[in-house]
C-alpha positions as CSV (number, residue, x, y, z in Angstrom):
1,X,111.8,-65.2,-161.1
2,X,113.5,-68.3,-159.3
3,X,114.8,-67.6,-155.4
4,X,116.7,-70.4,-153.6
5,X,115.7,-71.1,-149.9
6,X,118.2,-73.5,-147.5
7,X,115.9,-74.7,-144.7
8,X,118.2,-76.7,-142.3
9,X,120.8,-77.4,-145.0
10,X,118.5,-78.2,-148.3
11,X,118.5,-75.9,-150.8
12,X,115.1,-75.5,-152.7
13,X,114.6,-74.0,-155.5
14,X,111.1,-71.7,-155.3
15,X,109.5,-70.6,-159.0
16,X,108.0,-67.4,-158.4
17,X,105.4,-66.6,-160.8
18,X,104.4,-63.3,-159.5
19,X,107.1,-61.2,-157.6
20,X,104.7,-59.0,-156.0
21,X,103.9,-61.9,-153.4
22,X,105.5,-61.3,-150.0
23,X,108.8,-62.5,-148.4
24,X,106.4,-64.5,-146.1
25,X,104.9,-66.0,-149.0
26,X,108.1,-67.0,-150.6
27,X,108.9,-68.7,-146.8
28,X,105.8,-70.7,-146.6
29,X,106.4,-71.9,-150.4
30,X,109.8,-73.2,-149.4
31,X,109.0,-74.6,-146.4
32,X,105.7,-76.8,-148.1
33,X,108.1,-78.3,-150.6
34,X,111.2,-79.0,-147.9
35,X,108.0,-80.8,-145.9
36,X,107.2,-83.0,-149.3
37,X,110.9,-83.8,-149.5
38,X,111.4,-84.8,-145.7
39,X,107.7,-86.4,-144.8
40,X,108.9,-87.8,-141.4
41,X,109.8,-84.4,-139.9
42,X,106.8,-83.0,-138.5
43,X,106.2,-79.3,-139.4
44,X,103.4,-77.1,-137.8
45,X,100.7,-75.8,-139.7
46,X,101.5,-72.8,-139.3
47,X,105.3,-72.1,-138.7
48,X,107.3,-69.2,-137.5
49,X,110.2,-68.6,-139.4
50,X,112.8,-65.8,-140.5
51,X,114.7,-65.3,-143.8
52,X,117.9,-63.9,-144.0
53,X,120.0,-62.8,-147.4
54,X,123.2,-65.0,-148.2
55,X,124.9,-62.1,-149.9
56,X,124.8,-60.1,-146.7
57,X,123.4,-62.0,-143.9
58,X,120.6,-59.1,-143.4
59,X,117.5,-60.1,-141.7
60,X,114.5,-59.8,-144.6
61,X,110.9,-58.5,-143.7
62,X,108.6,-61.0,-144.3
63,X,105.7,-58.3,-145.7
64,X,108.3,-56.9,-148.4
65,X,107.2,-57.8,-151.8
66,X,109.8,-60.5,-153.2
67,X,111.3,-58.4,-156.1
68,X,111.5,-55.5,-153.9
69,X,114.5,-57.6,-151.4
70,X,116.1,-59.9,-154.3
71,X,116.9,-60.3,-157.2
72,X,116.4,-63.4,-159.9
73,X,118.3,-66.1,-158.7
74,X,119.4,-65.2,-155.4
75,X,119.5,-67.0,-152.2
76,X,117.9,-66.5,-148.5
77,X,118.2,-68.9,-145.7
78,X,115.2,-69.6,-143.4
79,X,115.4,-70.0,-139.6
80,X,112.4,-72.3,-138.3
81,X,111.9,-70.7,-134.9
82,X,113.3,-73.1,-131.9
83,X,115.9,-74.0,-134.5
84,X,119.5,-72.3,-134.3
85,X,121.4,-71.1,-137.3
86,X,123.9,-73.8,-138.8
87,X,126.9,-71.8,-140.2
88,X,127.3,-75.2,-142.4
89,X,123.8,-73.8,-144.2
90,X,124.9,-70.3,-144.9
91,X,126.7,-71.9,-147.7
92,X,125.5,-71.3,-151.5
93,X,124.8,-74.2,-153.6
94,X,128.3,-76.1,-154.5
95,X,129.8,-74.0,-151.7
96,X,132.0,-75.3,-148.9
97,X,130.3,-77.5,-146.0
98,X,132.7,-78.4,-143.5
99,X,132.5,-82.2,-142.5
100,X,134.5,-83.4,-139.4
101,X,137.1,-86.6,-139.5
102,X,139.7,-88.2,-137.9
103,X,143.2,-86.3,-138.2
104,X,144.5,-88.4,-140.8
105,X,141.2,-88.2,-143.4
106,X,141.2,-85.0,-142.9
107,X,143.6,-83.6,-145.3
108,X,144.3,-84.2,-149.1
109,X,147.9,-83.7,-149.4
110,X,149.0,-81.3,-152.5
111,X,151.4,-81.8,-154.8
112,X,150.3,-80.1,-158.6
113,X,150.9,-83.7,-159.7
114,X,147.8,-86.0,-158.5
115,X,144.5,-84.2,-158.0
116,X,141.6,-85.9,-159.4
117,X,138.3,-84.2,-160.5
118,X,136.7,-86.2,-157.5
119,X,139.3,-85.4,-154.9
120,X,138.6,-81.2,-156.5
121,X,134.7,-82.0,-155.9
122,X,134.9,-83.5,-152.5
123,X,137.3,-80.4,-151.5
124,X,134.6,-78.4,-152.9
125,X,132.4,-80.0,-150.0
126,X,134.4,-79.4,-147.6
127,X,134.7,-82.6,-146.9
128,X,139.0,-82.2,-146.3
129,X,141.7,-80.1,-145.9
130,X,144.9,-79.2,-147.6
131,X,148.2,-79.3,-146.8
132,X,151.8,-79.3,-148.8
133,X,154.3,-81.8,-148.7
134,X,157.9,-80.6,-147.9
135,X,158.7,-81.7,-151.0
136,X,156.2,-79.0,-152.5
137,X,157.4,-76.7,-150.0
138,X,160.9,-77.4,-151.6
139,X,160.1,-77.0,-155.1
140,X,158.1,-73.8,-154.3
141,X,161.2,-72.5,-152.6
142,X,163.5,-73.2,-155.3
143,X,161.3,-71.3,-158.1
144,X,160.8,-68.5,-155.8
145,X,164.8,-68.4,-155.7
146,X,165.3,-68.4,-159.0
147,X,162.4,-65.0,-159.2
148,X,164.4,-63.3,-156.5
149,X,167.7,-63.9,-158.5
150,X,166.1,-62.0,-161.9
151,X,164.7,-59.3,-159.5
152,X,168.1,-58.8,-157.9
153,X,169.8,-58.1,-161.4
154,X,167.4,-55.7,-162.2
155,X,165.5,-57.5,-164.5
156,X,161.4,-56.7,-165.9
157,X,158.7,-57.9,-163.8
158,X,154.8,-58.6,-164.8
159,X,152.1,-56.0,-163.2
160,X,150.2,-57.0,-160.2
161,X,146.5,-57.5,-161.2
162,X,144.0,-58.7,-159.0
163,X,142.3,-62.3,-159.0
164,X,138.8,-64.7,-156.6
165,X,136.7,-67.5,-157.1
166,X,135.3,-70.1,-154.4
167,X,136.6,-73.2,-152.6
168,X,136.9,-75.5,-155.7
169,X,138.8,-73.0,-157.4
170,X,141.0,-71.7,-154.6
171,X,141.8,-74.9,-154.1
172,X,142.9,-75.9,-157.6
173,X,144.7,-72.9,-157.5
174,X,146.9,-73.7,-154.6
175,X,147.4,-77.5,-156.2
176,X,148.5,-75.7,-159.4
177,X,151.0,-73.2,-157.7
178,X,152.6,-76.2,-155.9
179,X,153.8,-77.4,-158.8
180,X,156.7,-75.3,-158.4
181,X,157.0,-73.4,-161.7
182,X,155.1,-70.4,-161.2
183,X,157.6,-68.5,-158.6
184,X,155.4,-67.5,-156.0
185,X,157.2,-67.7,-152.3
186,X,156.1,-70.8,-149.5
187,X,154.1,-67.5,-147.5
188,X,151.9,-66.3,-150.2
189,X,151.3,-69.9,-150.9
190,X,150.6,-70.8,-147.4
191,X,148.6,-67.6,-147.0
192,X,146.2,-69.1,-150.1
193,X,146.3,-72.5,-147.8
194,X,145.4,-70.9,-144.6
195,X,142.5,-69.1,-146.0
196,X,141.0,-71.9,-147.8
197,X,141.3,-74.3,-144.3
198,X,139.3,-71.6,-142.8
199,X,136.8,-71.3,-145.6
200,X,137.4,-67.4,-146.2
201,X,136.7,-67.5,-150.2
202,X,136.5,-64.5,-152.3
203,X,133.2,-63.5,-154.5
204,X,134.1,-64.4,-158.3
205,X,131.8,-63.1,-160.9
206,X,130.9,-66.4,-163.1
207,X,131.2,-64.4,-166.2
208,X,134.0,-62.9,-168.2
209,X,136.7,-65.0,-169.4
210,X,137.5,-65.8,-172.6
211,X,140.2,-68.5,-171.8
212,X,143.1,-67.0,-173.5
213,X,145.5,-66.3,-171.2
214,X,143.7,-68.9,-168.5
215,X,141.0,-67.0,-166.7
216,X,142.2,-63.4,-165.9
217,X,139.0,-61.9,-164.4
218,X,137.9,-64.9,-162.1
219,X,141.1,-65.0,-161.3
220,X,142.0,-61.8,-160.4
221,X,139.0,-61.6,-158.2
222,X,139.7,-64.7,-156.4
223,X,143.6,-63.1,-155.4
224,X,141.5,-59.8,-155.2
225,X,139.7,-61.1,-151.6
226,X,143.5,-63.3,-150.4
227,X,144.5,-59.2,-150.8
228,X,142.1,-58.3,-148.5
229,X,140.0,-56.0,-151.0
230,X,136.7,-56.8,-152.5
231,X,134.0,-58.9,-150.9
232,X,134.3,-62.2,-149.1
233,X,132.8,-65.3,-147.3
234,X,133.2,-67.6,-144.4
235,X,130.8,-69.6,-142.3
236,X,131.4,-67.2,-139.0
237,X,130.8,-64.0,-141.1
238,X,128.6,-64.6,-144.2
239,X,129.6,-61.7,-146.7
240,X,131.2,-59.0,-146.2
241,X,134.4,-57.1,-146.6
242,X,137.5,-59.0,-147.2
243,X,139.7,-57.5,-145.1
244,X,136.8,-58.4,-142.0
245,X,137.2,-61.9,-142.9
246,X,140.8,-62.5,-142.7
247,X,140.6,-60.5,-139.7
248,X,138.2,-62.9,-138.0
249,X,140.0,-65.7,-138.7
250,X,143.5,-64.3,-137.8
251,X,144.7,-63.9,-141.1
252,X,146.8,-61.6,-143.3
253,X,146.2,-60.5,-146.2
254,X,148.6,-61.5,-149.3
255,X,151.1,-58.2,-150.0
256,X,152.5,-59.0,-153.6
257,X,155.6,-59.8,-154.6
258,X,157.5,-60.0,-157.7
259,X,155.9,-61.8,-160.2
260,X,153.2,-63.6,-158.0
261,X,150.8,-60.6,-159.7
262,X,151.0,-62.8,-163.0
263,X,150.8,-66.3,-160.9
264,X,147.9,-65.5,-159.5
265,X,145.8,-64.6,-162.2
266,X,147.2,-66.4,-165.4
267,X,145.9,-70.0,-165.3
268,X,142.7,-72.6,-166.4
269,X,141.2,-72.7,-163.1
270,X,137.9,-71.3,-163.6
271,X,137.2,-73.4,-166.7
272,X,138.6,-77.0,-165.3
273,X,136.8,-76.7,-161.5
274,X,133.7,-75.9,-163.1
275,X,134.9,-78.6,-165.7
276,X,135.4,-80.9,-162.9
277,X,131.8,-80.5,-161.4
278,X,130.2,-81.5,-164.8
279,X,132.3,-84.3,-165.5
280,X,131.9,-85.8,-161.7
281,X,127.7,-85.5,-161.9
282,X,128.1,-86.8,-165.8
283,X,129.6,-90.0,-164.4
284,X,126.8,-89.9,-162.1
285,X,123.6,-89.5,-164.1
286,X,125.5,-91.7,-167.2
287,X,125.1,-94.4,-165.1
288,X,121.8,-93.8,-163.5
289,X,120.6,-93.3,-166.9
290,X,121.4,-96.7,-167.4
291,X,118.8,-98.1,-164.3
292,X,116.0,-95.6,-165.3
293,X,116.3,-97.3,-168.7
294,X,116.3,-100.4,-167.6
295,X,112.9,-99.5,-165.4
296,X,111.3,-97.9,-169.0
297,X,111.8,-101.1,-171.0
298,X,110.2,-103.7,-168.6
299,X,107.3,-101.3,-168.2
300,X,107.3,-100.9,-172.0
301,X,107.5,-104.9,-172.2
302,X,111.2,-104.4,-173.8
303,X,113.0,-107.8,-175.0
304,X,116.4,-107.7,-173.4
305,X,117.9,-109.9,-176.3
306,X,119.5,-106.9,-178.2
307,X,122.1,-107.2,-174.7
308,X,123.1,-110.1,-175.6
309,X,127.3,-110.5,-174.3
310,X,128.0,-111.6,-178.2
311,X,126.8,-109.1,-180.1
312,X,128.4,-106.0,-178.6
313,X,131.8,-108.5,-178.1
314,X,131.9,-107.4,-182.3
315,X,131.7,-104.1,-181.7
316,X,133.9,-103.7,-178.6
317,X,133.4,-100.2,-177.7
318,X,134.1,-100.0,-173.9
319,X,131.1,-98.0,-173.0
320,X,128.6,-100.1,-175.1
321,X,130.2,-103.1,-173.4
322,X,129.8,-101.8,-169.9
323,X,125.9,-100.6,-170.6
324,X,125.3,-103.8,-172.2
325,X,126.8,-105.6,-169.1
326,X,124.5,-103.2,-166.8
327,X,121.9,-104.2,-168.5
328,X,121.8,-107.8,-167.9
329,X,122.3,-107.6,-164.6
330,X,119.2,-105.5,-164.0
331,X,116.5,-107.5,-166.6
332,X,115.1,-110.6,-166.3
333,X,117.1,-113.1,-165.3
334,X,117.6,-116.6,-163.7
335,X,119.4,-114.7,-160.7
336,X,116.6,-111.8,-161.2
337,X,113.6,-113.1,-162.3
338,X,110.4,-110.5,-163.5
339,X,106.9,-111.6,-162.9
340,X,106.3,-109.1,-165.8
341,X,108.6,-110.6,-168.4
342,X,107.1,-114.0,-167.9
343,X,103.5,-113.4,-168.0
344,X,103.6,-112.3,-171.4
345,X,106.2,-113.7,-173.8
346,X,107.3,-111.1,-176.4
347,X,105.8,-110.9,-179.6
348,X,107.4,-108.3,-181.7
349,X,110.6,-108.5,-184.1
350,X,112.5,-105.9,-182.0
351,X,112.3,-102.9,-180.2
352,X,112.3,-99.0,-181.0
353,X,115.9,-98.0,-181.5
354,X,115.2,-95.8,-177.5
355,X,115.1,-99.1,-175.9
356,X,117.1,-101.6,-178.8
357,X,120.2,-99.3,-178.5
358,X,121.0,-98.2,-175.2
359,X,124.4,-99.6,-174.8
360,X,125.3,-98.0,-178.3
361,X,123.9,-94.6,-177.6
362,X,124.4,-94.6,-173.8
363,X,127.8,-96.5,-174.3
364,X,129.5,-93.4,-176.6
365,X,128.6,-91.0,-173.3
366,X,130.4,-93.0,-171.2
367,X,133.3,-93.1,-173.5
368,X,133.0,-89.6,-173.7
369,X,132.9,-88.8,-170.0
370,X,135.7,-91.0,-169.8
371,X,137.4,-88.9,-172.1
372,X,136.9,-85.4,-170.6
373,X,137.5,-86.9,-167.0
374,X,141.4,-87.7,-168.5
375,X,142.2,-84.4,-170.1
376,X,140.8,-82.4,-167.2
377,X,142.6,-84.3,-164.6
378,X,146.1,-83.6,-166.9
379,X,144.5,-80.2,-166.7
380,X,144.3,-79.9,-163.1
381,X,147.7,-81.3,-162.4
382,X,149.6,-78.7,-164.7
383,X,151.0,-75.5,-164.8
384,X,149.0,-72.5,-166.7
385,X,150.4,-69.8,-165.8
386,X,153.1,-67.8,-167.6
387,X,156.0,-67.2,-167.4
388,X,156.9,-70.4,-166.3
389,X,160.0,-70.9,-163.5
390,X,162.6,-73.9,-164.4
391,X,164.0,-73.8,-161.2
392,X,166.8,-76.5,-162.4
393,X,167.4,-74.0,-165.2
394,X,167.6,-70.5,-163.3
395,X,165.5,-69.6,-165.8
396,X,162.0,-68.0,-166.9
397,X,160.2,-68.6,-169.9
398,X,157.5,-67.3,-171.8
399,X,154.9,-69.6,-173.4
400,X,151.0,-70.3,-173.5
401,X,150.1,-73.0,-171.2
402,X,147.3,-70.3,-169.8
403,X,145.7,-70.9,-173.3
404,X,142.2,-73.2,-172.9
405,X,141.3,-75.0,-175.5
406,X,142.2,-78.5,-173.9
407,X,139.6,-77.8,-171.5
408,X,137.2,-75.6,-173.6
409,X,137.0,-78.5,-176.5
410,X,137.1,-81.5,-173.9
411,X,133.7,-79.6,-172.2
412,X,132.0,-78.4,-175.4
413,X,132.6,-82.7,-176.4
414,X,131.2,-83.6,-172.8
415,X,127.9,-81.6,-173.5
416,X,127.5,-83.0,-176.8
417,X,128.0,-86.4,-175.2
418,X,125.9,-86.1,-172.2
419,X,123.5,-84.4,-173.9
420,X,122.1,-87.7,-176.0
421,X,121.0,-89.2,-172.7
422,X,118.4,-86.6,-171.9
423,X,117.2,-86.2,-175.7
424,X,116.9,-90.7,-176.1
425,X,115.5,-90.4,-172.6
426,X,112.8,-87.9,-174.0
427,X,111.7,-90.5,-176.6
428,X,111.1,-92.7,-174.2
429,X,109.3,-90.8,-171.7
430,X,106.8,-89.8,-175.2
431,X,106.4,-93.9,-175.7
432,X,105.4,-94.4,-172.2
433,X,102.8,-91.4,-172.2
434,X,101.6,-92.3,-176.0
435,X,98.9,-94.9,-175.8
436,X,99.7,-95.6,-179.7
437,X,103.5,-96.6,-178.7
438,X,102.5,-98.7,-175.7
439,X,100.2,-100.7,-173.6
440,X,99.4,-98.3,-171.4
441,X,96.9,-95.7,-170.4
442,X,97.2,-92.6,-172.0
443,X,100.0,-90.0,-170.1
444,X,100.0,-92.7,-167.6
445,X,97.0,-91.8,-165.5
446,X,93.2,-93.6,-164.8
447,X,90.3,-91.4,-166.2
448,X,92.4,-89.2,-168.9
449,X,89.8,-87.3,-169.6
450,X,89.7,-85.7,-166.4
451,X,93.4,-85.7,-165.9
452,X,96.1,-85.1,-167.7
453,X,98.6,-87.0,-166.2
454,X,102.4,-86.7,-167.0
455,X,101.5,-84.7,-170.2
456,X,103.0,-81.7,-168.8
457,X,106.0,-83.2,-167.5
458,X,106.8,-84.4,-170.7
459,X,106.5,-80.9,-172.2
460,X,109.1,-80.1,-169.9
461,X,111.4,-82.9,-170.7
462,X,111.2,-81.4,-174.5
463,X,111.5,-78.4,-173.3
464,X,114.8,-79.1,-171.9
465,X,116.1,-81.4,-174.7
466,X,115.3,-78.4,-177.1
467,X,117.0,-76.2,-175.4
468,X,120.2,-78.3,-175.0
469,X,120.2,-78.6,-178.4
470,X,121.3,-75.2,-178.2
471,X,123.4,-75.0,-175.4
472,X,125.0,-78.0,-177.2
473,X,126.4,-75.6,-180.2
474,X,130.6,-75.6,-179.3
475,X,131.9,-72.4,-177.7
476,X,135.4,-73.2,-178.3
477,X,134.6,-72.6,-182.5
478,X,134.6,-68.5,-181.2
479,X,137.1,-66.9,-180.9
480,X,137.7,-62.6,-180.4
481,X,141.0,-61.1,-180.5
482,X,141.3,-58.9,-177.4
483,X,144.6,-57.1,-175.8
484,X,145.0,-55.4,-178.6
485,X,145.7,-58.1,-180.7
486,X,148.3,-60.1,-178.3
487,X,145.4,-62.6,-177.3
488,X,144.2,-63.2,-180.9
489,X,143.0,-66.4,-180.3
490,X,140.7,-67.5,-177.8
491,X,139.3,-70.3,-176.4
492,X,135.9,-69.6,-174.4
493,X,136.7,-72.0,-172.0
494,X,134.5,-70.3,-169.4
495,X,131.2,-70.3,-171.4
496,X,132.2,-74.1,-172.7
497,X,132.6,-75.0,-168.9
498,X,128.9,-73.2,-167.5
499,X,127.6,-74.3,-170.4
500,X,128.6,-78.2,-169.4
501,X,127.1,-78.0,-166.4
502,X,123.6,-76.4,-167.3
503,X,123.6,-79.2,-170.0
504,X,124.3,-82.4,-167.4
505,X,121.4,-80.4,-165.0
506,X,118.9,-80.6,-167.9
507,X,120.4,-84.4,-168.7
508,X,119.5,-85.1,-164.5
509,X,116.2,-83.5,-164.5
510,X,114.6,-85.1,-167.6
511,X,115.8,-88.5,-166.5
512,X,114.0,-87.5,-163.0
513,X,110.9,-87.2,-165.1
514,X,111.6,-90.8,-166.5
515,X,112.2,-92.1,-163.0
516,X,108.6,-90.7,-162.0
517,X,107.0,-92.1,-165.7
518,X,108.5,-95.2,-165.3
519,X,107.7,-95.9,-162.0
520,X,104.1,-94.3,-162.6
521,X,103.6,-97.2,-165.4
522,X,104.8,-100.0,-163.1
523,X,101.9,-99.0,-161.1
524,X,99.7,-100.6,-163.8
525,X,101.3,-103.6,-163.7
526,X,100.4,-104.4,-160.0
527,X,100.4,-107.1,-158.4
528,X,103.0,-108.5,-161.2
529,X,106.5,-107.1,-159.9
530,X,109.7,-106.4,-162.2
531,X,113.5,-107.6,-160.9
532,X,114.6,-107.3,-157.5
533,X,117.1,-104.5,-158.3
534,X,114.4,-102.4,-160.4
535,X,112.0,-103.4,-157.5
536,X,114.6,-101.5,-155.5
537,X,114.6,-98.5,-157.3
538,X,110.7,-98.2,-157.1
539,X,111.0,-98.7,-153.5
540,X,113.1,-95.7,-153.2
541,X,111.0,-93.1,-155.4
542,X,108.3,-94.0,-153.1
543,X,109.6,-93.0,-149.8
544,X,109.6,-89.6,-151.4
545,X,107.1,-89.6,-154.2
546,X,103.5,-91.0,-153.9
547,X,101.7,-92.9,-157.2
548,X,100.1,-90.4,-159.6
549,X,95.9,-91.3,-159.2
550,X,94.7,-87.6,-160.2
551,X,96.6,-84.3,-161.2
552,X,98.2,-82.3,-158.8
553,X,101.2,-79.9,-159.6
554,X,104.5,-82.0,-160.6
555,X,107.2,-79.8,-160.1
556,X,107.6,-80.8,-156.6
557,X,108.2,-84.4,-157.5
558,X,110.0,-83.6,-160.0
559,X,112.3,-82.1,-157.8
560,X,112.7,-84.4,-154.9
561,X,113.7,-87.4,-158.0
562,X,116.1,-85.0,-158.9
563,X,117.6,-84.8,-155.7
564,X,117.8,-88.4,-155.5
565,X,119.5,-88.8,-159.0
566,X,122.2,-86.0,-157.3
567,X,122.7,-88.0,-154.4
568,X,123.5,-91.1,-156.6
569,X,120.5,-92.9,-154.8
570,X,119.6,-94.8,-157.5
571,X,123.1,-96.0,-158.5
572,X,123.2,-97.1,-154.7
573,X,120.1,-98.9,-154.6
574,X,121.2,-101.5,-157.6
575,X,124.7,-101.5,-156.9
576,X,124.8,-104.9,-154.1
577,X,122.2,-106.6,-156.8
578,X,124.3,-105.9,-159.4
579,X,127.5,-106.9,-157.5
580,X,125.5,-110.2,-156.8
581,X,124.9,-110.3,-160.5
582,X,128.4,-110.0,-161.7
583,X,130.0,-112.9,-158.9
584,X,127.0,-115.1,-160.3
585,X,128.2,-114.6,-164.0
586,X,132.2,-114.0,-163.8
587,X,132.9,-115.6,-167.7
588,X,130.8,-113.1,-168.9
589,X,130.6,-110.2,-166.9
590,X,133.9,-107.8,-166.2
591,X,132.6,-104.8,-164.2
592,X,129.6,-103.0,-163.5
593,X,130.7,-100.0,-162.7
């Protein structure tokens, strides 16, 4: 059982290996491993604290059992007392957090024709607004006529269902229904608006689409809460009933009209926000992958020949060539010099193919990333629904835009894709810990016998790389005929989409365990140091993580490295060296990032 604890703003994630342990317990847990992550706040030795649930805001008694309050998985926020509640940390993971700006950064203006999967993520974060242009206003209008017109000659209209999901998707939504070809009016549309600048999302259940005609279930929950029925969230109410919400913001609920039943729920959204999540902290850990891997081969007493600028200019793949570049710029070097390279000159033919051919193998996930990142953002700048309004036409027409595969294949490729840089990062973590592969002490720790070092953290890497393998196996091959045989095809869009994004965790928290290895290994190179940029990145695990000199339990480390390859940390640390690098070698170097 896993429960996740936000302790002013940071969410931890708390293993519980025996339920029957108290809610005070559980509170003490998460506040020793938000003190390891934040070792310049001072925390008593005995703190006073109280939990609340997320789903309800109710206070929790801190002598109730754990699995007698919550459930596997949920989430509790935990007062400090002296502290005051921050609505900005009632938010779940990859929920809202409202960020104040000047007026004019405040916004992103919507269109349906230029949202990007980081513009989606950064609205996801609350970290800006929406608003329509008139022109979108106009187009909106002009649909809406043409709906209006049908309706006044007595013409069919779809069944109003019910749709909800959170900001990301809300917000996708509303970019998607500006378009202009979905026939909803301006005041449903600015009703959608209004509730996601007040951060009033609906509860969406992350299961049950199949990604034939778009995401109907999500969907229809995510309209379900803009109705004013079902559950719902904001920062001034936590959950509870929809209608409340609106209320409390000064909001009305969407009545239905014509048509806007089928707008609301026929559509991609589900699939293509949670699409855009994976393919934004892809980018992130390819390229961290890249510095970790970097760190592993000095310590490993790598060559860094096989980056030579010629030899992947004859296989010009542009991720191998951007690795390879990377690469350069954080080895030995006359701009970065390493101690360690120069005290022993290599002596071997060539390396293992883990550290030989990471621009090749790391290179094709770039590429793919790349990939994914250009269908999704077509994806998120298109119309889905059905039927469609040609405004220009005065007509409707039926068609299949809702259908997923573009999405569903693209993130069933991105896992595949991503996935090789936590099972080649695996391999690598085995050669540092294998005294057989490497110059090093046994799992990287003095006096083996009494310790056994990173042994069990590189169980857990497997562990993770096996079951990716798994995870890795397409969803978008399945298929079920449902609606009596209308939707005979499907394209599982919403399982290929969660999927993505448990594989790209896994991917960041087996490179975390590198990180640690890595910079556990350097250790035993002291007082030789490596390059000034991988220097850096050493610098930075430090301030959070402590060298490995006996056992004591990992997962806590683990963690916190995690957190830093979320925050892009890493990438951030090397970035000005490798900038330096790059306007010292402009003939052969294009970009590093």
């Amino acid at each position: 059982m896993r429960v996740s604890v936000c302790v002013r703003g940071d969410w931890l994630v708390v293993p519980c290996g025996d339920p029957s342990k108290s809610m005070r317990w559980l509170g003490l847990e998460a506040l020793r491993r938000y003190a390891r992550a934040h070792p310049s706040e001072v925390l008593s030795s005995q703190p006073s604290f109280v939990l609340k649930r997320c789903v309800d805001g109710g206070l929790l008694d801190v002598e109730d059992s754990i699995s007698s309050v919550l459930s596997d998985n949920d989430f509790v926020k935990l007062r400090i007392h002296g502290d005051t509640w921050d609505r900005s940390h009632d938010l779940l993971p990859g929920c809202i957090k409202r960020i104040q700006s000047n007026e004019e950064d405040e916004y992103i203006s919507l269109d349906g024709n230029s949202l990007t999967t980081a513009d989606l993520v950064s609205l996801g974060k609350g970290h800006y607004k929406i608003k329509l242009s008139s022109e979108t206003e106009e187009c909106v209008n002009k649909a809406r006529d043409v709906i209006e017109k049908i309706i006044s000659e007595n013409a069919g209209v779809g069944a109003a269902l019910i749709p909800e999901r959170t900001r990301m998707l809300l917000a996708l939504r509303i970019n998607t229904l500006a378009k202009g070809y979905s026939g909803v009016s301006l005041e449903t549309l600015q009703k959608m608006l209004s509730a996601f600048n007040a951060s009033c999302l609906s509860w969406v259940p992350e299961k049950g689409t199949v990604g034939a005609s778009g995401d109907l279930a999500p969907l229809a929950h995510l309209a379900l809460g803009l109705m004013g029925e079902g559950q719902m969230w904001s920062p001034n109410t936590g959950w509870t009933d929809a209608r409340t919400v609106l209320e409390g913001h000064g909001l009305t609920p969407i009545s239905l009209k014509p048509k806007e039943g089928l707008a609301l729920i026929n559509g991609t959204q589900m699939m293509s926000s949670l699409g855009a999540e994976a393919v934004e902290r892809a980018e992130a850990i390819a390229r961290q992958a890249d510095v970790i891997a970097a760190l592993t081969l000095e310590v490993l007493r790598g060559t860094n020949k096989a980056f030579d600028n010629d030899i992947h200019a004859v296989r010009p793949h542009a991720g191998q060539i951007l690795v390879a570049q990377r690469f350069r710029a954080l080895l030995h070097s006359d701009i970065f010099p390493s101690a360690i390279a120069e005290e022993k000159p290599y002596d071997r033919v060539q390396d293992a193919y883990t550290l030989r051919c990471c621009p090749q193998v790391h290179g094709v996930a770039n590429d793919t990333i790349a990939f994914v990142k250009k269908i999704l953002n077509t994806e998120l700048n298109s119309s889905t629904d059905n039927p469609l309004v040609f405004a220009e036409r005065g007509i409707t027409i039926s068609g299949g835009n809702f259908h997923g595969e573009y999405p569903a294949k693209a993130l069933d490729f991105l896992s595949i894709g991503v996935h090789e840089l936590a099972s080649i990062s695996e391999r690598r973590i085995e050669r540092m810990c294998n005294p057989s592969l490497s110059d090093l002490p046994a799992f990287l720790v003095k006096e083996g016998g009494f310790n056994s070092g990173f042994m069990i953290a590189h169980c857990t890497a497997a562990a993770l790389v096996s079951e990716n393998k798994v995870l890795c196996h397409p969803a978008s091959v399945d298929s079920l005929s449902t609606s009596a045989a209308t939707e005979d095809h499907v394209s599982m869009g919403g399982w290929a989409a969660r999927k993505a994004l448990r594989v790209v965790e896994h991917v960041e928290q087996v490179l975390a365990i590198e990180l640690l290895a890595a910079c556990q290994a350097l250790e035993f190179f002291r007082p030789l140091g490596t390059t000034a940029p991988l220097e850096r990145v050493y610098e930075l695990l430090r301030t959070v993580v402590r060298p490995w000199d006996k056992d004591r339990v990992m997962s806590s480390d683990i963690e916190v490295a995690h957190k830093l390859l979320l925050e892009e940390k890493v990438w951030k640390a090397v970035l000005p060296y490798m900038e330096q690098y790059k306007d010292s070698h402009r003939d052969h170097i294009s970009s590093v990032d």
